[in-house]
N, C-alpha and C positions, 0 to 999 in steps of 0.2 A: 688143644687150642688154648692160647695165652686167656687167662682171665680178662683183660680190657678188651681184646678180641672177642671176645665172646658176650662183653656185657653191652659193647658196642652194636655189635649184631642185632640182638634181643631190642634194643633201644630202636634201634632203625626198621625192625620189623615192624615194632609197636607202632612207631609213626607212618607207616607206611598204612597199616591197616587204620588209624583215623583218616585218614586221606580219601579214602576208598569212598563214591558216593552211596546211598542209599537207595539207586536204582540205576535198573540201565540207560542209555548204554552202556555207559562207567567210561571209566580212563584209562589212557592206553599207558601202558611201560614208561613212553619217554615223557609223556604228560607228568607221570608218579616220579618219574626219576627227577624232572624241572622241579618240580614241589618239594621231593626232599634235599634236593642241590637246595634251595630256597631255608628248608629248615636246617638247614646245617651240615647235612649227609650227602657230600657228593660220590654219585655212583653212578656207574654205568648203567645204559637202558638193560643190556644181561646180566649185573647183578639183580637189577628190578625183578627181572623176571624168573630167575632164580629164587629171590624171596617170595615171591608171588606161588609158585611152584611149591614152596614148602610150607607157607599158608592155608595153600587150598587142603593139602596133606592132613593138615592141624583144624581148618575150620571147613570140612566137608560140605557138611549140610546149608555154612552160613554164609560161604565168597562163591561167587558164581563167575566164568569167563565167559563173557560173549562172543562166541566164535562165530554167528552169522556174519560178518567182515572182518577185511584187514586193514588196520591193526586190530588184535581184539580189546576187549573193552573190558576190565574187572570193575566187579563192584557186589555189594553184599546181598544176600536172597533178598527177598520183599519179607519185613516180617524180623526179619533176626535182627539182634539185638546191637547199634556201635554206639552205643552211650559207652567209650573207653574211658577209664580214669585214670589220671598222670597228667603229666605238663607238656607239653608241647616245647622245643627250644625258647621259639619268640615268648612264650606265656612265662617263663624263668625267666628270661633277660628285663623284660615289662617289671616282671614282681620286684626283682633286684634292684630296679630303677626305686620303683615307688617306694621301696622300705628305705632304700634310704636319704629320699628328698621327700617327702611326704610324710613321714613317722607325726608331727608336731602337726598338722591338719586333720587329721583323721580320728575320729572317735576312739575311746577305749574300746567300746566294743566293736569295733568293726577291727580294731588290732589285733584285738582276741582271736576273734574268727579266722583272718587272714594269716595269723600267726601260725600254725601248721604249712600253708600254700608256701609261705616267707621261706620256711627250714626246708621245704619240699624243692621249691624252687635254688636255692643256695646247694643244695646236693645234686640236684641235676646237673647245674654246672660245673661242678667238683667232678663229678662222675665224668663227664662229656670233656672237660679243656684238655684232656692229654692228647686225645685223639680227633678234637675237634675243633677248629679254628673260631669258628660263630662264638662256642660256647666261650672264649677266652677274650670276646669283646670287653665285658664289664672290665680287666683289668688292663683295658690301653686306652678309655674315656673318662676324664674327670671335670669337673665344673669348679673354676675358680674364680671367686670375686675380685673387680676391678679395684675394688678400694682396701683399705687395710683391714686384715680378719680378723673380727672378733671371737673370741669361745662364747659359745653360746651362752646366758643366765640360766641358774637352777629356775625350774618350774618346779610348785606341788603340787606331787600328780591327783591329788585326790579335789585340788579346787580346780585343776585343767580337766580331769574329767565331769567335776560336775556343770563344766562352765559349754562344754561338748554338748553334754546332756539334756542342757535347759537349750541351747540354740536346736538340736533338733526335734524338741519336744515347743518351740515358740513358745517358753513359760520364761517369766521375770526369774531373777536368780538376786538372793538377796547373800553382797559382799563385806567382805575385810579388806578393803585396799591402801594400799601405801604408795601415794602419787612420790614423785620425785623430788627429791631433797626433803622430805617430811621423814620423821625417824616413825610416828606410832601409824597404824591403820586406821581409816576411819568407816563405819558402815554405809552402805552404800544400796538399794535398789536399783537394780540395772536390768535392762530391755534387752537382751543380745540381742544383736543383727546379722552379725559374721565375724569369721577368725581369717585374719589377713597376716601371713607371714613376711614377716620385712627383713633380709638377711639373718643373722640370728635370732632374731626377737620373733618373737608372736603377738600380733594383739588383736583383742576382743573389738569390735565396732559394736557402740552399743549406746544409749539414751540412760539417764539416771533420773528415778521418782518420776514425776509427772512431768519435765520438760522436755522438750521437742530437740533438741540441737545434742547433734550426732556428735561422740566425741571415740577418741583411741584410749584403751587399758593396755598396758603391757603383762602380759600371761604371768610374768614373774616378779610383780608385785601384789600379786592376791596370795593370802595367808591363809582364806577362807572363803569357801562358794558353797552355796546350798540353793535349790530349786525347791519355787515360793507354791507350784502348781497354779498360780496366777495366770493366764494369757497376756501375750508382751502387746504391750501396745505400739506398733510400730509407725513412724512416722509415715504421712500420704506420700505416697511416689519415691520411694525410698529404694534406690537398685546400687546395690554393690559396685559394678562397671562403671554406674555413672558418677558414682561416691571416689574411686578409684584415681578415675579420668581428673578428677577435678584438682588433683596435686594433695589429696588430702594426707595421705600418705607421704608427701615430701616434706608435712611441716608448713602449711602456707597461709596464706589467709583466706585461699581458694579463688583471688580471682588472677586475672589474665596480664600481662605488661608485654609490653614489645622492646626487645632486649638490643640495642645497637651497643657493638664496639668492636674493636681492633683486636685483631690475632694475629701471633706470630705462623709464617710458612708451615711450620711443624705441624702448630693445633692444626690450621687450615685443613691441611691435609687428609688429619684424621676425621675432623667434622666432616666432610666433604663425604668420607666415606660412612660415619655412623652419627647420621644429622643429628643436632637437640632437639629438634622440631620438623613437620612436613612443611612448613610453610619458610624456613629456612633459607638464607640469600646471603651465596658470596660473589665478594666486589671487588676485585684485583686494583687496583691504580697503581699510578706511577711512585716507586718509593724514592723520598726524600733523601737530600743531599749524607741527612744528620741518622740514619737511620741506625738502629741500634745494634747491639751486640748479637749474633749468631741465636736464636731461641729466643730472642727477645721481639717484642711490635717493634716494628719500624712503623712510625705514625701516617697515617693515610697512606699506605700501603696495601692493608689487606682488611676489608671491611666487614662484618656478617648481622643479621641482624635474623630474629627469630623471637616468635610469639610463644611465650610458655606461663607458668603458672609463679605467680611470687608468691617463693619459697624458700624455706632455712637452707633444703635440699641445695639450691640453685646460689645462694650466696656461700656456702661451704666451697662449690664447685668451682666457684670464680674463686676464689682466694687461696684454690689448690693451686690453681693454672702456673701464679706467680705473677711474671714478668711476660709471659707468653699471652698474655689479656690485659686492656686496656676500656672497662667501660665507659661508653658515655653516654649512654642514659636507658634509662629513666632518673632525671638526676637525685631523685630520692633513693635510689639503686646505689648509684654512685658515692652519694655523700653516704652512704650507711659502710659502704666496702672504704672508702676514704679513710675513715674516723675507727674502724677496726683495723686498718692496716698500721693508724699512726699510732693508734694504741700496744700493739704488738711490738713495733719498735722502741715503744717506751721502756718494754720490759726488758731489751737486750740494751738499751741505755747506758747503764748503771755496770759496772764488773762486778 
């Protein structure tokens, strides 16, 4: 029998036997066949039962066939032992996900631990893609960002683990940090609260010394981290979701504007399908005699307006758009996007 024949085999028995309940009446052949179609192994309800057959051969005393009806029912004696160890397909495909969007979230030690399951689970699917479709998913799904990729910044790993460390220990963590555009570190007492990953970056949410107001670290401008064993004192009513919700993460001031103006047919189209906002309104009218080039506003033609968070996030976003956006208000909105567009043209001014 071919080797991946045979290792295939072995793999599908294995699964076959977690499957099995730990009493009667148990499952029947095609119930166990659906379950392994499910993890990967599609087979006939007579392969089933053939494996099952050579099972019973192998674990005598501990699979038992229910033959008082038809169909019968397998499942393990009362008493014997299916704590099996190994991975399941779905439990490799899960792992392979997490190691590699997750790695920068997760504790050193909890990477440590997991770090056997990681190489466990990355073999399983090596073992299993020749012969098995499921197991060949990870290498036909990828996740790609809308905006332009950045490579990720060095992190060191010895101030990201202790900065891990002291958030799951709720101890103060006394730093070296180097805000942006400053060349030296300065020290710094900080409160962790949470590690919020933002595209490539990572940052710390977290309070410094004795004041109240929440601010963002980026992971990879700390030089140095050490936990103080201190207790953090965390702000009243202080929830992550709601910290999140609040555009803190877009750069904002945190509070709310209501955003009207003009888009070209194209944006529309896309808004239409992955809104800015739930509360989001578009407004067709009759477009104008003058109206503009193909991609561009045609002026009161296509109107939208939508409540969101004023934000860096949100004014970068308008001034991708181009020609395909036209705000008109909030006119503080407006005259900020105005006076950054006429500056931009300053600088192609000149040859």
């Amino acid at each position: 029998m071919p080797a991946n024949t045979s290792r295939n085999t072995i793999l599908r028995q294995w699964e076959l036997l977690k499957l099995l309940p730990s009493r009667g009446p148990g499952k029947t052949a095609t119930q166990l066949a659906e379950a392994l179609a499910e993890a990967g192994y599609k087979v006939s309800k007579r392969q089933v039962e053939r494996d099952l057959g050579e099972l019973l051969e192998a674990f005598e005393y501990a699979l038992n066939c229910n033959n008082a009806g038809v169909p019968y029912g397998w499942h393990w004696v009362p008493g014997a032992s299916v704590d099996l160890p190994g991975l399941s397909l779905a439990e490799a495909l899960s792992l392979n996900v997490i190691e590699g969007t997750l790695k920068p979230l997760l504790p050193k030690s909890v990477l440590e631990s997991l770090a056997p399951r990681f190489k466990q689970a990355q073999a399983r699917l090596d073992m299993l893609q020749p012969t098995n479709r499921t197991a060949r998913w990870v290498r036909k799904v990828r996740t790609v960002t809308p905006t332009l990729p950045l490579l990720p910044p060095k992190v060191d790993p010895a101030a990201l683990t202790e900065l891990q460390e002291a958030l799951l220990a709720d101890e103060q963590v006394r730093v070296r940090y180097r805000s942006a555009g400053e060349r030296n570190p300065r020290e710094l007492m900080l409160h962790p609260l949470a590690l919020v990953q933002r595209g490539p970056v990572t940052y710390l949410v977290a309070t410094a010394f004795s004041y109240q107001d929440i601010r963002l670290y980026a992971a990879h401008r700390f030089t140095k981290a050490e936990r103080t064993g201190d207790p953090v004192q965390r702000p009243p009513g202080f929830d992550i979701d709601r910290y999140l919700a609040s555009g803190a993460l877009q750069f904002g001031s945190g509070g709310l504007i209501q955003l009207e103006m003009e888009v070209s047919a194209g944006l529309a189209g896309i808004l239409a399908e992955t809104p800015l906002a739930a509360d989001q309104k578009i407004t067709e009218t009759e477009a104008p005699a003058s109206a503009g080039a193909e991609g561009d506003v045609a002026d009161g033609h296509i109107r939208l307006s939508a409540t969101l968070p004023d934000s860096q996030q949100l004014r970068q976003w308008l001034l991708g758009q181009g020609t395909a956006v036209k705000v008109l208000g909030p006119g503080a909105l407006r005259d900020d996007l105005r006076a950054t567009l006429q500056a931009a043209v300053a600088q192609y001014a000149t040859p």
